[in-house]
C-alpha positions in Angstrom: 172.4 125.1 127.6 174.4 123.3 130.6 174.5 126.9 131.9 171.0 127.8 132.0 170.3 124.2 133.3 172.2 124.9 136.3 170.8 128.2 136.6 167.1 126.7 137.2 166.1 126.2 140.7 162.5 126.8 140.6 160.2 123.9 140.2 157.2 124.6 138.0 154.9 122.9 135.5 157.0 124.5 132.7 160.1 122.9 133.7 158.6 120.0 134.2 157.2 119.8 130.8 160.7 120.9 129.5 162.1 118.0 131.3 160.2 115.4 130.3 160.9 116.8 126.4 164.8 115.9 127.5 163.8 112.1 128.4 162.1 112.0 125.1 164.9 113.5 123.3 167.5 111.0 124.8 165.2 108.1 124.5 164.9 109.0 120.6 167.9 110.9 119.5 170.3 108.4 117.4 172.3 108.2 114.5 169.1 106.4 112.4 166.7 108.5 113.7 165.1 111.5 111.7 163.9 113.9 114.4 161.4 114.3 112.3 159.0 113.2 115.6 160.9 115.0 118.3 160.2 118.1 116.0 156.7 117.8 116.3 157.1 117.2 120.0 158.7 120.5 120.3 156.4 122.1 118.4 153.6 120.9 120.7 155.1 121.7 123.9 156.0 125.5 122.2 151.6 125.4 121.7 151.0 124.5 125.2 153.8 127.0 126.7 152.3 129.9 124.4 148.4 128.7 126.2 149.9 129.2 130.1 148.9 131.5 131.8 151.6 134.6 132.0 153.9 134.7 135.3 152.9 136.3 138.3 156.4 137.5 139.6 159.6 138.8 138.5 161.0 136.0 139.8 158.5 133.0 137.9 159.2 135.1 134.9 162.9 135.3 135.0 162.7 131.3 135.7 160.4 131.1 132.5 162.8 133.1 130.5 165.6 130.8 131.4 163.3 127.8 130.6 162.3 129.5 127.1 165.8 130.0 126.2 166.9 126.1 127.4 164.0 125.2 125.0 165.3 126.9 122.1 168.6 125.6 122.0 166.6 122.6 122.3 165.0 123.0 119.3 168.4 124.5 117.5 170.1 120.9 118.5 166.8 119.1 117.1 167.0 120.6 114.0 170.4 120.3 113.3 170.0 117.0 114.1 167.1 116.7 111.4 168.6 118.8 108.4 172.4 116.3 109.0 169.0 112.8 108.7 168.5 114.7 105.6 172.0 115.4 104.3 173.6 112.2 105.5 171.5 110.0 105.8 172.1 106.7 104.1 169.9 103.9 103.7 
């Protein structure tokens, strides 16, 4: 992830959706919380990503594709973070 992070240099609406996910997910993510809500978030932003328009250059869609795959190892973290809630968790 730290990877394709670095590799991003293009501002765009997408990224700045993406980032704002981040402050979410380090605002929320802790040992006592589910990710049950951060889930959901993702799932939203994946709605509004698949309702942009598609890129107009190699280069936005390159910078999209690097964004996508930030997301989804994103998501993988999320929901290894929600299935070890549901595992571990103890009350």
């Amino acid at each position: 992830m730290a990877t394709n992070i670095n590799r991003c240099q293009l501002e765009s609406d997408e990224s700045l959706i993406l980032a704002d996910l981040f402050r979410k997910t380090a605002l929320q993510l802790s040992e006592k919380n589910s990710g049950f809500a951060l889930i959901e978030q993702i799932e939203e932003v994946l709605k509004q990503f698949r309702q942009r328009e598609l890129p107009k250059s190699r280069e936005e869609f390159e910078m999209r594709a690097i964004l996508f795959q930030i997301f989804q190892d994103l998501e993988r973290l999320i929901r290894l973070k929600v299935d070890f809630y549901r595992d571990y968790h103890l009350e």
